[in-house]
Backbone of each chain as ProteinMPNN parsed JSONL, in Angstrom:
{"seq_chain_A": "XXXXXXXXXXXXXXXXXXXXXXXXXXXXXXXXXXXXXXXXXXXXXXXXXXXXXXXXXXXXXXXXXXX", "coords_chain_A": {"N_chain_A": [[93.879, 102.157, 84.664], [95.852, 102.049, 82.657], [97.997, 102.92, 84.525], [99.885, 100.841, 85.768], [100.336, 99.561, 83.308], [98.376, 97.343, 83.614], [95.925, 94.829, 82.124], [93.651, 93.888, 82.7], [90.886, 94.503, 85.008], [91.559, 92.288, 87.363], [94.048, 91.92, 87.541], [94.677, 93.175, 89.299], [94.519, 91.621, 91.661], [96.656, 90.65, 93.061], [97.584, 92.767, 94.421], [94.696, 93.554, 95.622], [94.965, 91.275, 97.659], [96.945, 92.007, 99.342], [96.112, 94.23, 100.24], [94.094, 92.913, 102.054], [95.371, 91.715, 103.555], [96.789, 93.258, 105.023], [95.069, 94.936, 106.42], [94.038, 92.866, 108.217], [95.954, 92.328, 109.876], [97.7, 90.959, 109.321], [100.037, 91.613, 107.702], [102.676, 92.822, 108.779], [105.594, 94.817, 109.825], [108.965, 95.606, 111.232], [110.918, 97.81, 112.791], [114.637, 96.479, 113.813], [117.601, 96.402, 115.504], [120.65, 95.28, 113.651], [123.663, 92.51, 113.581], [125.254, 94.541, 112.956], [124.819, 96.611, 114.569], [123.554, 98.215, 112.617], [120.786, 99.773, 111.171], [117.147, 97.373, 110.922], [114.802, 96.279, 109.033], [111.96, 93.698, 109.327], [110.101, 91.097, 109.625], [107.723, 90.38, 112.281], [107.754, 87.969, 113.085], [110.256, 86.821, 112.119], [111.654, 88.634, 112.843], [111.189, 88.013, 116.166], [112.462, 84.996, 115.807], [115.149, 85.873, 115.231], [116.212, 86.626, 117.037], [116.938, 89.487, 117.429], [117.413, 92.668, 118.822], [114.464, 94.883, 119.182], [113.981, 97.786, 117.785], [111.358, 99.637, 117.582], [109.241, 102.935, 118.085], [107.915, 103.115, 121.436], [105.161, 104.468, 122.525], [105.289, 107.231, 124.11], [107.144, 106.348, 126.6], [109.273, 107.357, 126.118], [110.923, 110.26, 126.39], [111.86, 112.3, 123.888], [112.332, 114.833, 124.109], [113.273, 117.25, 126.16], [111.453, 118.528, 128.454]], "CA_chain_A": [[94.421, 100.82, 84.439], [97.243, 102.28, 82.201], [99.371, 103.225, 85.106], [100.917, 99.4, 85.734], [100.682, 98.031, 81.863], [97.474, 96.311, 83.845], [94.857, 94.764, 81.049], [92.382, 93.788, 82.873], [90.948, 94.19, 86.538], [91.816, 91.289, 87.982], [95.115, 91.702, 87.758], [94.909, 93.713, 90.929], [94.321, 90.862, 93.051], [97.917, 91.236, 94.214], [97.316, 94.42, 95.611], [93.706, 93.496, 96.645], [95.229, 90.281, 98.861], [98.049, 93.122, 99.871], [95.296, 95.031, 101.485], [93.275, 92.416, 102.988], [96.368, 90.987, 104.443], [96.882, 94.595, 105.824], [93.572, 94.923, 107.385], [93.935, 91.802, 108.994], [96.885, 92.098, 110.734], [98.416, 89.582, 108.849], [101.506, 92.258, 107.293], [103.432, 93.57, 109.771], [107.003, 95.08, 109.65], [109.425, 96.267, 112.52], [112.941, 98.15, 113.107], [115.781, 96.079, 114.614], [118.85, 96.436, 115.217], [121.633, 94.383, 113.129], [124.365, 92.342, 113.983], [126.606, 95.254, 112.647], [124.599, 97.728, 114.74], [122.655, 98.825, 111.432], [119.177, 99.04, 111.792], [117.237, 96.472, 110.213], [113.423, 95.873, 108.53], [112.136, 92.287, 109.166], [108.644, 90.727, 110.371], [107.613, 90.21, 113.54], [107.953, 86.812, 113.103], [111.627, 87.331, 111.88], [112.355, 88.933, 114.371], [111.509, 86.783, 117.329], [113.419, 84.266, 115.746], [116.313, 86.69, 115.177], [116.542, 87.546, 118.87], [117.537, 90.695, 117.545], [116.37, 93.916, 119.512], [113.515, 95.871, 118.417], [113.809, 99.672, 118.327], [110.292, 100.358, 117.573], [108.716, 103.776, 119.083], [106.695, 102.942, 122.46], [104.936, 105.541, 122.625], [104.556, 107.834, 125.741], [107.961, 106.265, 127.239], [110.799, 107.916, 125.589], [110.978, 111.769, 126.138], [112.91, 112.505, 123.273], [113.056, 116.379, 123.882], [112.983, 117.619, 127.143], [110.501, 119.757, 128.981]], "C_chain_A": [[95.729, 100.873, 83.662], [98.812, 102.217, 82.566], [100.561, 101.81, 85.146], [100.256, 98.411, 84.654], [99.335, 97.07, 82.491], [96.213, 96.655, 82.536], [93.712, 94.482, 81.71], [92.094, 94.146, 84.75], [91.197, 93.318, 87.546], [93.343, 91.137, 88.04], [95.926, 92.511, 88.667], [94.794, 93.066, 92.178], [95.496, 90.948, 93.745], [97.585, 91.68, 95.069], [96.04, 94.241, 96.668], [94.402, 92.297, 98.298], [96.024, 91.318, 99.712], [97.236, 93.376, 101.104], [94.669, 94.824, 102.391], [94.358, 91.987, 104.316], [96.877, 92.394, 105.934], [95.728, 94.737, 106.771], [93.855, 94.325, 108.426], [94.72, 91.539, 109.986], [97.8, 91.335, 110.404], [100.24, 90.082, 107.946], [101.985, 93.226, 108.409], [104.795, 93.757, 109.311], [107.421, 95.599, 111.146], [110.858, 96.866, 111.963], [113.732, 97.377, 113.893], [116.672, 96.329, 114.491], [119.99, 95.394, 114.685], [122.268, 93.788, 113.967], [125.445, 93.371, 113.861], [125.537, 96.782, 113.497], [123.605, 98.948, 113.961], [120.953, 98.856, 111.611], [118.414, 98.033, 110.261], [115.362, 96.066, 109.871], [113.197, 94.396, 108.653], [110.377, 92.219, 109.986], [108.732, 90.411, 111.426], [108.303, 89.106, 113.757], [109.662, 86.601, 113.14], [112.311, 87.503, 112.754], [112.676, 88.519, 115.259], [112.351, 85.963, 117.126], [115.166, 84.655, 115.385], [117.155, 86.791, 116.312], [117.132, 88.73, 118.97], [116.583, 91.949, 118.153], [115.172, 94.582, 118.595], [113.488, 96.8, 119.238], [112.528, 100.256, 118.103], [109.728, 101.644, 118.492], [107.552, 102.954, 120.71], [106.522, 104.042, 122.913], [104.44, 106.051, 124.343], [105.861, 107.229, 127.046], [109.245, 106.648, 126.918], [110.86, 109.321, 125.248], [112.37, 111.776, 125.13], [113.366, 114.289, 122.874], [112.486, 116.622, 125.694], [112.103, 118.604, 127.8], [110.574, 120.827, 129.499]], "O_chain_A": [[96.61, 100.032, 83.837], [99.883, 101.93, 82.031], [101.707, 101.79, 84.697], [99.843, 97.255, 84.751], [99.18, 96.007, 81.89], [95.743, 97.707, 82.102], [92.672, 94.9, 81.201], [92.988, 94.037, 85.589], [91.005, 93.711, 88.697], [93.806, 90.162, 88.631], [97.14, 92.611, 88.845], [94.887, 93.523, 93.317], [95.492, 91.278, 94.931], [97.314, 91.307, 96.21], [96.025, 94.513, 97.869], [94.294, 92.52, 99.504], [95.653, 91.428, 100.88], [97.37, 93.062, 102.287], [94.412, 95.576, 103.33], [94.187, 91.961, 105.535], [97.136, 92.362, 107.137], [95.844, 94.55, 107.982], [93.969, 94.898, 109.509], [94.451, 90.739, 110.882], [98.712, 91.025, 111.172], [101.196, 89.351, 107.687], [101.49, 94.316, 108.696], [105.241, 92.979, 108.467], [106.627, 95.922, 112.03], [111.597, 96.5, 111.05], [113.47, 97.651, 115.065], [117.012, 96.605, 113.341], [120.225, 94.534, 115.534], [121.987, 94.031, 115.141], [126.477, 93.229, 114.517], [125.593, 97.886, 112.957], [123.13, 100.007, 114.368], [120.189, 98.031, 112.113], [118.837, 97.958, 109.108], [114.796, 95.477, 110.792], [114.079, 93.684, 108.173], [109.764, 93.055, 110.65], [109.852, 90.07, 111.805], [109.308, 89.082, 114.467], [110.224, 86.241, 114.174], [113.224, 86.91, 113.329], [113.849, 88.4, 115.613], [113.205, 85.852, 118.006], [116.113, 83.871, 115.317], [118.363, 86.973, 116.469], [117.697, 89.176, 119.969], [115.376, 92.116, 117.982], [115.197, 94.67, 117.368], [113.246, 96.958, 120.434], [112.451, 101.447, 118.408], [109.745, 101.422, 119.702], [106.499, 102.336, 120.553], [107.342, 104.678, 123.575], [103.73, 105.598, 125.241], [105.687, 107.534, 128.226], [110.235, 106.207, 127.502], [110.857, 109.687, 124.072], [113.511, 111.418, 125.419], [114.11, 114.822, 122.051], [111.464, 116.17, 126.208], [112.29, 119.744, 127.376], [109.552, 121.469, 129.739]]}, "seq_chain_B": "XXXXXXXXXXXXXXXXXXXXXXXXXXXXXXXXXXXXXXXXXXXXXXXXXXXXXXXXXXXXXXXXXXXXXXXXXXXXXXXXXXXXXXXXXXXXXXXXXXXXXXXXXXXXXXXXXXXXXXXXXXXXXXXXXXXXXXXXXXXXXXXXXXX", "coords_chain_B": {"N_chain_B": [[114.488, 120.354, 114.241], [111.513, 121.82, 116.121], [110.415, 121.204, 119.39], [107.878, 121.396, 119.709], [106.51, 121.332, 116.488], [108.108, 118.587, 116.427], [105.843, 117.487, 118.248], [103.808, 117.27, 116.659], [104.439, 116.363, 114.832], [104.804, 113.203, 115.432], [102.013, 113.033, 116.356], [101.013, 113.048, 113.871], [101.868, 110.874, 112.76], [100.997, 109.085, 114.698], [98.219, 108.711, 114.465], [98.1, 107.69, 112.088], [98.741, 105.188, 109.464], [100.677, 104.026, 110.034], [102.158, 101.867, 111.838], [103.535, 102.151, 115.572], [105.88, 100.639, 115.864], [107.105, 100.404, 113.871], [108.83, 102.791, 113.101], [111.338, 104.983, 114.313], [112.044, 108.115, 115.778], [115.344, 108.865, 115.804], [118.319, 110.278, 117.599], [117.866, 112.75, 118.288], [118.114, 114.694, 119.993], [120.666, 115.777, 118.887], [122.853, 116.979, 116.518], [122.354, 115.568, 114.591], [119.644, 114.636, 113.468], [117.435, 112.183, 113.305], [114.356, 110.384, 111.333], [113.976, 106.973, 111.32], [112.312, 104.561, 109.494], [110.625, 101.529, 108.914], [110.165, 99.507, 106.118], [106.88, 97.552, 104.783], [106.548, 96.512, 101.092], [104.481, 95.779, 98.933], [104.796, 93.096, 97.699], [105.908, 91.806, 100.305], [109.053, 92.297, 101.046], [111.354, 93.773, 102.851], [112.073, 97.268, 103.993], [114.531, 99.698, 104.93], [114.295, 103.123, 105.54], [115.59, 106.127, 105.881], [115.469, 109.34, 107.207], [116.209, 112.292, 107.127], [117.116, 114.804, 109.588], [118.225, 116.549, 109.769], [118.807, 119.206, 108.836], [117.385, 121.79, 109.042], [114.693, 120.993, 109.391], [111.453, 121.639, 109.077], [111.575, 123.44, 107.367], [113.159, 123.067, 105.224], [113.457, 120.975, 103.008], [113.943, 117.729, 103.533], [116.506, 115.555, 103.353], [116.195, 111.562, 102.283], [116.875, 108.754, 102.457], [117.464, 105.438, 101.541], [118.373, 103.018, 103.784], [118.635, 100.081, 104.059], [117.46, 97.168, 102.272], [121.372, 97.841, 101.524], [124.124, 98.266, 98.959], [121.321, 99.48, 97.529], [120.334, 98.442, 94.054], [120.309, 98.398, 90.265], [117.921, 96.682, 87.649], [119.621, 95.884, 86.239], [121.652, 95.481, 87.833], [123.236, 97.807, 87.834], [124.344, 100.798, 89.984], [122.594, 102.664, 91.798], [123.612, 105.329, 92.968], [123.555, 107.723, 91.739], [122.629, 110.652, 90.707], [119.306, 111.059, 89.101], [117.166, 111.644, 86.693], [114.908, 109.378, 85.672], [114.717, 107.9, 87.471], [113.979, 108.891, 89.725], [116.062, 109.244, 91.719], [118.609, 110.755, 93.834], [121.562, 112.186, 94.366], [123.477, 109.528, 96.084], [124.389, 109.092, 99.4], [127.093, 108.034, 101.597], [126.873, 104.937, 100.313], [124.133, 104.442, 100.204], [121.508, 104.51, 98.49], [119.62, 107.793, 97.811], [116.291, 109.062, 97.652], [113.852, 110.768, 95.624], [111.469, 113.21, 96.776], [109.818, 115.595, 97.331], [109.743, 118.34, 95.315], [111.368, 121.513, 95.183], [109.056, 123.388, 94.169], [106.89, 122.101, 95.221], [107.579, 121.909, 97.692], [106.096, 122.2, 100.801], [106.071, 123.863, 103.87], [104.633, 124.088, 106.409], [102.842, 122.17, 105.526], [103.017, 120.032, 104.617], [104.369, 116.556, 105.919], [106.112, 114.403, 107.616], [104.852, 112.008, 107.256], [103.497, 111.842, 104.857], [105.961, 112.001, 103.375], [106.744, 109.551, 103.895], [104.717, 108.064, 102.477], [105.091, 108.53, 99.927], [107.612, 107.709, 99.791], [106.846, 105.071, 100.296], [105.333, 104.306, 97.317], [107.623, 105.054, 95.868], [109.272, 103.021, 96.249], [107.575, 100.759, 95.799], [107.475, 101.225, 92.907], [109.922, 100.735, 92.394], [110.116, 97.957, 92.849], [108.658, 97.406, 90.264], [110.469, 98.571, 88.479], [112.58, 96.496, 88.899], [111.33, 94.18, 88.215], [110.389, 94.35, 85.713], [112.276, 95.902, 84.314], [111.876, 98.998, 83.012], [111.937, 102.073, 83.862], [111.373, 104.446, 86.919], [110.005, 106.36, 86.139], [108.542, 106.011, 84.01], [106.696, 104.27, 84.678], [105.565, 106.246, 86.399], [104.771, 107.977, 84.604], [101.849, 110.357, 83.823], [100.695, 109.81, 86.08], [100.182, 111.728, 88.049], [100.763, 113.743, 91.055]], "CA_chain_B": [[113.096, 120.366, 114.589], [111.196, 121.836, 117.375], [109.448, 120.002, 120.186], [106.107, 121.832, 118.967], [106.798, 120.471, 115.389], [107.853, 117.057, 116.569], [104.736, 116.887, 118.923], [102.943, 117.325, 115.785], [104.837, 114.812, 113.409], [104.476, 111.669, 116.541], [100.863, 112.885, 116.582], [100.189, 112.493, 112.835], [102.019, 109.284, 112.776], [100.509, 107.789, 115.859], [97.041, 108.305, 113.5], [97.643, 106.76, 110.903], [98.652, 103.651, 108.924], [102.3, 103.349, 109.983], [102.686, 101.647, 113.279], [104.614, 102.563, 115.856], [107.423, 99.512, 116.154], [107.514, 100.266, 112.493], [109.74, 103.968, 113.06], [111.374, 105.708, 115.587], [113.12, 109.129, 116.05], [116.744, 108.934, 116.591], [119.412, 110.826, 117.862], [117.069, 113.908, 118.255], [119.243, 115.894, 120.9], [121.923, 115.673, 118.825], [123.175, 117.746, 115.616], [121.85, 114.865, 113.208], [118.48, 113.755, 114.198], [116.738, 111.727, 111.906], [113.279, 109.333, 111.285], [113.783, 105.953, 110.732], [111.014, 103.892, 109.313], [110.898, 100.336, 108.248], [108.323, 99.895, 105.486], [107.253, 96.602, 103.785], [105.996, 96.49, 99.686], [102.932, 94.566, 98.489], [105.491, 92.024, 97.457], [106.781, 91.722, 101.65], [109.82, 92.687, 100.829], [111.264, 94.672, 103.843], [113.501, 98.427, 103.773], [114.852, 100.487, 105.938], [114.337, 104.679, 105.148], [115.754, 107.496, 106.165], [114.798, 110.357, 106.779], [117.164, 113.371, 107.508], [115.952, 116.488, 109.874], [119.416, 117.322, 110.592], [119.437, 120.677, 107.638], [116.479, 122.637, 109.757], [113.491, 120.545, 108.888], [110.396, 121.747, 108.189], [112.041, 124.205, 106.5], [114.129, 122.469, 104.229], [113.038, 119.447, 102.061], [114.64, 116.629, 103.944], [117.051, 114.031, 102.353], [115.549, 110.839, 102.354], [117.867, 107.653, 101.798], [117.154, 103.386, 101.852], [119.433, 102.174, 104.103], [118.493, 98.754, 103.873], [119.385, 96.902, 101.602], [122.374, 98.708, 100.766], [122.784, 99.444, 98.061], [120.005, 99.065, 96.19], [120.932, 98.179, 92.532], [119.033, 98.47, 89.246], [117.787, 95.473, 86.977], [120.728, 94.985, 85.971], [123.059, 95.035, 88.779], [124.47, 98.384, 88.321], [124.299, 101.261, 90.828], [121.818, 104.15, 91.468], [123.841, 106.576, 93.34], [123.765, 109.079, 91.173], [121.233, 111.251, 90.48], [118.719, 110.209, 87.816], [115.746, 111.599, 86.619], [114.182, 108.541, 84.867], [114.466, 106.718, 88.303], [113.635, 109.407, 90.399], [116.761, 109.088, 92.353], [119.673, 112.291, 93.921], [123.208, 111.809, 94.804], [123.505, 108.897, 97.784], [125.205, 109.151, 100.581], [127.282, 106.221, 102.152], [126.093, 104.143, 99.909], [122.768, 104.682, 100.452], [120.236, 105.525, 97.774], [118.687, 109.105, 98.133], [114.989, 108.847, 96.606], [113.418, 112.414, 94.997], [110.18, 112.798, 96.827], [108.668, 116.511, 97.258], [110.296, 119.316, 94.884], [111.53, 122.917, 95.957], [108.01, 124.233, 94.195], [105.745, 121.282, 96.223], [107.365, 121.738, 99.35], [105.244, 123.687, 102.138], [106.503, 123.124, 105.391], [103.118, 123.675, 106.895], [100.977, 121.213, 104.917], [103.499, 118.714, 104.679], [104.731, 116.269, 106.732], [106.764, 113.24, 107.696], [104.108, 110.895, 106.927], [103.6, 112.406, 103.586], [106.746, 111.363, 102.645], [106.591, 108.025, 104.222], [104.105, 107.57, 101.508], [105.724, 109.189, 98.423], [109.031, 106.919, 99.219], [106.22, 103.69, 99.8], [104.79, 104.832, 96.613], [108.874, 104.622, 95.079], [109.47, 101.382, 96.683], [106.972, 99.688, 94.551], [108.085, 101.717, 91.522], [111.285, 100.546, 92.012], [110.067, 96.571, 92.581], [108.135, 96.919, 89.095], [111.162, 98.261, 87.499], [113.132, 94.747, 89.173], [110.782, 92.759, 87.415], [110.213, 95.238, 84.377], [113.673, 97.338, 83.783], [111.507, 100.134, 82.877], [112.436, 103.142, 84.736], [110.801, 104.624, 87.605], [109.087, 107.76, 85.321], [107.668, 105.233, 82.764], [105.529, 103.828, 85.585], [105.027, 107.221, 87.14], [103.696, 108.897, 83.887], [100.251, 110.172, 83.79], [100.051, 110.21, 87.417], [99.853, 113.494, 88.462], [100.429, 114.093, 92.263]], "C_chain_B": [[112.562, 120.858, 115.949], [110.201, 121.139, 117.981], [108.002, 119.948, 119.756], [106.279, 121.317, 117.623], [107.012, 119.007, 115.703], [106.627, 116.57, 117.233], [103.649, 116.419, 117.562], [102.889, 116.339, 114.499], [104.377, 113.232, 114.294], [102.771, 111.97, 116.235], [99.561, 112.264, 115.083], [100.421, 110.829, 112.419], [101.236, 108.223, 113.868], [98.5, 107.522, 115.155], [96.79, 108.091, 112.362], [98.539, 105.251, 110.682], [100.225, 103.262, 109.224], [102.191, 103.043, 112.107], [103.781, 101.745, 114.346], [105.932, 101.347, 115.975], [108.043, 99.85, 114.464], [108.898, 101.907, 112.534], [109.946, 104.263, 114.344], [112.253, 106.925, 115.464], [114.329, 109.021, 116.482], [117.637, 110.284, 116.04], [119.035, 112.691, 117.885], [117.839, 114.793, 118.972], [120.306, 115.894, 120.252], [121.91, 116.717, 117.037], [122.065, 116.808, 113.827], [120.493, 113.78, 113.465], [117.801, 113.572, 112.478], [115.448, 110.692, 112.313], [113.783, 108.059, 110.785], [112.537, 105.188, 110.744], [111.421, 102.266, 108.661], [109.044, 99.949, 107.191], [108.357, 98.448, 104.482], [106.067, 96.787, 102.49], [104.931, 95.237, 100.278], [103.846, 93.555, 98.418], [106.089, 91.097, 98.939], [107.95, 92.174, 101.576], [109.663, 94.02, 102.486], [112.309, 96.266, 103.631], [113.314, 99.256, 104.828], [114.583, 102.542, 105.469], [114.828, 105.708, 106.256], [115.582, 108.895, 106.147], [115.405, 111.607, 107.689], [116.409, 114.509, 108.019], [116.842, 117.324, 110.038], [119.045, 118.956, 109.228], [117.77, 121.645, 107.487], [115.228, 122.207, 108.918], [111.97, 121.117, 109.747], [111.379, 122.476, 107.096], [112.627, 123.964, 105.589], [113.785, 121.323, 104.091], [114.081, 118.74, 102.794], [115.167, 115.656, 102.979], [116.614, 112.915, 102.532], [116.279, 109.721, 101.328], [117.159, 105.942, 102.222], [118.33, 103.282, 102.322], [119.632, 101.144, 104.321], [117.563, 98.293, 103.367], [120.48, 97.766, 101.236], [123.679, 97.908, 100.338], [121.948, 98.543, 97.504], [120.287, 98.689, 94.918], [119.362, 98.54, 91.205], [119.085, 96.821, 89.228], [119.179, 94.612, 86.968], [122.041, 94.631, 86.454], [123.839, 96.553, 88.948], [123.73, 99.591, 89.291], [123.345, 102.945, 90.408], [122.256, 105.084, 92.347], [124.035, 107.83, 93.068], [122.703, 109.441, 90.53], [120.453, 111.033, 88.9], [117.298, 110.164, 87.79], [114.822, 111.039, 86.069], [114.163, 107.6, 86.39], [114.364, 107.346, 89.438], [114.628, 109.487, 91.68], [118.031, 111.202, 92.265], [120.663, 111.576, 94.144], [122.872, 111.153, 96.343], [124.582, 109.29, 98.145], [125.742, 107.929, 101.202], [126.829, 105.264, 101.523], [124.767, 103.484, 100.016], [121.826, 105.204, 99.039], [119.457, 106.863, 97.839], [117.578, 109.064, 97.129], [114.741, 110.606, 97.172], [112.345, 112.34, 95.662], [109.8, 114.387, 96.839], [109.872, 117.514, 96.352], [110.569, 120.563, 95.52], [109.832, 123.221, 95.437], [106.814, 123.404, 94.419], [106.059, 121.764, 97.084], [106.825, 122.827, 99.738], [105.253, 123.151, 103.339], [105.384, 123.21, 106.216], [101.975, 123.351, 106.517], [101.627, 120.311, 104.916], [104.247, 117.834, 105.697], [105.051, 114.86, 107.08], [106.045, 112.035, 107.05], [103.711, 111.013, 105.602], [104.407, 111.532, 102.871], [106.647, 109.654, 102.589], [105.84, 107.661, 102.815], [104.801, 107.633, 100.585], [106.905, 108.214, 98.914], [108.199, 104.958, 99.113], [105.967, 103.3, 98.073], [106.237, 104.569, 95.421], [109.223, 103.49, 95.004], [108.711, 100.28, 95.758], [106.977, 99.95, 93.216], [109.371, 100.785, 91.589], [111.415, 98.997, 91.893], [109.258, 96.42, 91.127], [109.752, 97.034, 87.999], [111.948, 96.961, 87.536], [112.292, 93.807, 88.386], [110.105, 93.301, 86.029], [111.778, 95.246, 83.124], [113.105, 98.175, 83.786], [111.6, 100.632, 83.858], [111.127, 103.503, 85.404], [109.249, 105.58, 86.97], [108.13, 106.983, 84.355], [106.612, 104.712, 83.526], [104.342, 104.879, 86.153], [104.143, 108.753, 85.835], [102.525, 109.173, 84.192], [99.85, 110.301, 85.204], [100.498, 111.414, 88.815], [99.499, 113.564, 89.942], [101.264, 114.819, 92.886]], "O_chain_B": [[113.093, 120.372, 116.947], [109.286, 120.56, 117.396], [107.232, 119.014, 119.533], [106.005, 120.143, 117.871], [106.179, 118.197, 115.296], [106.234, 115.432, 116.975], [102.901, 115.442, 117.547], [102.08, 115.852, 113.71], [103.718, 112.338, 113.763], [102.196, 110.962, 115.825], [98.468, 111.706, 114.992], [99.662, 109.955, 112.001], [101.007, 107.015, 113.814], [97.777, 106.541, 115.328], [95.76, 108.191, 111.695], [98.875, 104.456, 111.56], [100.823, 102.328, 108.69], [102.172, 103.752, 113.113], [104.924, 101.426, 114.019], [107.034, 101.802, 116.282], [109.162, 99.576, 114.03], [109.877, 101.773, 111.8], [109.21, 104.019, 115.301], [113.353, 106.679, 114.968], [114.454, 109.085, 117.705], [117.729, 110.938, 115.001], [119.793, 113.608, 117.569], [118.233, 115.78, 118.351], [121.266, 116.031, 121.01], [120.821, 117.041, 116.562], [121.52, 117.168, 112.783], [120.448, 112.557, 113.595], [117.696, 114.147, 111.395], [115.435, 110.2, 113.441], [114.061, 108.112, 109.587], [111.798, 105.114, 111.725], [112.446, 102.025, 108.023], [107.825, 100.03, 107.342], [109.268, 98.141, 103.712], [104.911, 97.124, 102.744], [104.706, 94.443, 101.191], [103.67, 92.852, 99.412], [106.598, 89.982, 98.821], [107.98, 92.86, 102.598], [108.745, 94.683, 102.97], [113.362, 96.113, 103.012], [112.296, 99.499, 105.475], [115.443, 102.683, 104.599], [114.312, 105.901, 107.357], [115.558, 109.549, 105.104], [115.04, 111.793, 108.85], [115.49, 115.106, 107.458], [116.682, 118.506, 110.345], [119.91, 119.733, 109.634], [117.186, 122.032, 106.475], [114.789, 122.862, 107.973], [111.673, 120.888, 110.919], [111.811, 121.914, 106.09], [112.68, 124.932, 104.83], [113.785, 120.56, 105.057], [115.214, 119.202, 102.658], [114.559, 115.085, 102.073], [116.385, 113.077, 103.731], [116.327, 109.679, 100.099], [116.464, 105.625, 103.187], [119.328, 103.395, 101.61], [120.73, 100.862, 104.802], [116.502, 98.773, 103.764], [120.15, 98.564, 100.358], [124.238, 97.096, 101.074], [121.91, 97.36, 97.166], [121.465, 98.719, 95.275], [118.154, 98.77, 91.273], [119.651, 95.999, 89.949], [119.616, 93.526, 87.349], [123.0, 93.991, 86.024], [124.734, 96.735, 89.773], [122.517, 99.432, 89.432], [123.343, 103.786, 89.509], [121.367, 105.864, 92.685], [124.479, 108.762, 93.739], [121.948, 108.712, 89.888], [121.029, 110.886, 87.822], [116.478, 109.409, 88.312], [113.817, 111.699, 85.802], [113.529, 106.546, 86.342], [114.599, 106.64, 90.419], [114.075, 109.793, 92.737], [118.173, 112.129, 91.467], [120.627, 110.346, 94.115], [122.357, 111.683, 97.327], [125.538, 109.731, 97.507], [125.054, 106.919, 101.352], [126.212, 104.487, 102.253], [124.458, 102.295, 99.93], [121.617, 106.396, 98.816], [118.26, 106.605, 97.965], [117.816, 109.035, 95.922], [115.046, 111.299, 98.141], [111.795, 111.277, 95.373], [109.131, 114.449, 95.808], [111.013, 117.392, 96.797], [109.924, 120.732, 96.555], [109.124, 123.315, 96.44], [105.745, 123.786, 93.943], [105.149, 122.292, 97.722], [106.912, 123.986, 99.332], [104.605, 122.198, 103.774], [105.17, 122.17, 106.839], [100.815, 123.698, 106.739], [100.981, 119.319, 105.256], [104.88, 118.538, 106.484], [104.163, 114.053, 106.805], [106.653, 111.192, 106.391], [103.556, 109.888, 105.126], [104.064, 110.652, 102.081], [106.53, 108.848, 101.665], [106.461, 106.926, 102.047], [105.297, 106.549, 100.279], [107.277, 107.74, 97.841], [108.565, 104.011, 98.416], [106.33, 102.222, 97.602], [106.047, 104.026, 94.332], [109.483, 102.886, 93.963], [109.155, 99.277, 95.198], [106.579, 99.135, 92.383], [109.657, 100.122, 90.591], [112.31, 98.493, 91.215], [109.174, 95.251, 90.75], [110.154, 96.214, 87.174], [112.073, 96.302, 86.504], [112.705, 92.718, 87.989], [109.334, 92.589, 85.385], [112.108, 94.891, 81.992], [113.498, 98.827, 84.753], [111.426, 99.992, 84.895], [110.032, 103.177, 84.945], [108.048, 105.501, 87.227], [107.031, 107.429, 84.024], [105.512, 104.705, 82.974], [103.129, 104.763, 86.33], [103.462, 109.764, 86.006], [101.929, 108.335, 84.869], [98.787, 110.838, 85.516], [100.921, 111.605, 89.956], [98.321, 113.491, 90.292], [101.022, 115.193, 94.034]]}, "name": "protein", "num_of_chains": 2, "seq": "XXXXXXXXXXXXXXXXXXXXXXXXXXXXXXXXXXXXXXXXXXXXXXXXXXXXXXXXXXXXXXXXXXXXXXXXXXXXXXXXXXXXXXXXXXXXXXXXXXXXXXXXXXXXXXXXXXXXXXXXXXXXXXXXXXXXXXXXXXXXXXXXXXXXXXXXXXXXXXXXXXXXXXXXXXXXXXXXXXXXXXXXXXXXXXXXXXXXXXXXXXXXXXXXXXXXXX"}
């Protein structure tokens, strides 16, 4: 409990909602690409309304070394 | 990196906790191939990481920069590009942040591995949002915990 100055247990609910929210599906992140080309962290949600590309891996369609 | 090594980094990432839209390998055929990951804190908060293979990775501790936001700042506005062992930070690049994550006498190129880090810079990321709403430095958080 030392590590984050926390006094009591409950003052991990943060973290606990964090995790449920994780579980749940409910935190998501992605890669897009910027307007400057940069790539760019943002929620799904975000995103869509961004209309900016998403570079995420799909896996199993992008040989990225050749055979 | 070789293909047998990358088969092996996609394979540990595709089982575990980082999804794939969340990273992708770029520019792999090319001299400067690197991981990008997008990773969000307990807080949501979103960042971008880097993760350098170009300087013969496994073998060599990879650099490992935030490139978004850039830059990063402390508390108080001023700049962590320079190396700084109370905030766990090396010399950035481009104005990029470089975060410290495995030492020359941790690293072992065959136990460790991309996703590793992923953690150890998650693991900074929320060091670095306590010191934003602290000041206290990254090490004052990271005392005592021994990993």
């Amino acid at each position: 409990m030392g590590l984050f100055d926390k006094k009591k247990t409950d003052d991990c609910v943060d973290l606990g909602e964090a995790l449920a929210q994780t579980n749940s599906g409910r935190r998501e992140v992605e890669l897009v690409i910027g307007d400057d080309g940069e790539l760019e962290a943002m929620t799904p949600a975000e995103a869509e309304r961004s209309g900016k590309e998403k570079v995420g891996t799909t896996i199993g369609t992008k040989p990225y070394y050749a055979n | 990196m070789t293909n047998e090594r990358y088969q092996i980094e996609l394979g540990v990432l595709q089982n575990s906790t980082i999804k794939p839209k969340q990273y992708r390998f770029m520019d792999m055929n090319t001299s400067h191939p690197y991981l990008a990951v997008a990773i969000q804190t307990n807080s949501l908060r979103c960042y971008v990481v880097k993760i350098d293979l170009s300087d013969n990775y496994p073998y060599n501790i990879p650099k490992v920069f935030i490139t978004s936001p850039k830059p990063l700042l402390t508390r108080s506005g001023g700049s962590m590009l320079s190396p700084s062992h109370s905030m766990h930070t090396l010399a950035g690049e481009n104005g990029c942040v470089r975060v410290c994550h495995y030492g020359h006498a941790d690293w072992a190129p065959n136990r460790i591995t991309l996703y590793q880090i992923i953690i150890k810079v998650r693991i900074w990321l929320e060091m670095y949002e306590c010191h934003l709403k602290t000041g206290r430095t990254l090490d004052e958080f990271l005392k005592g915990a021994a990993y």
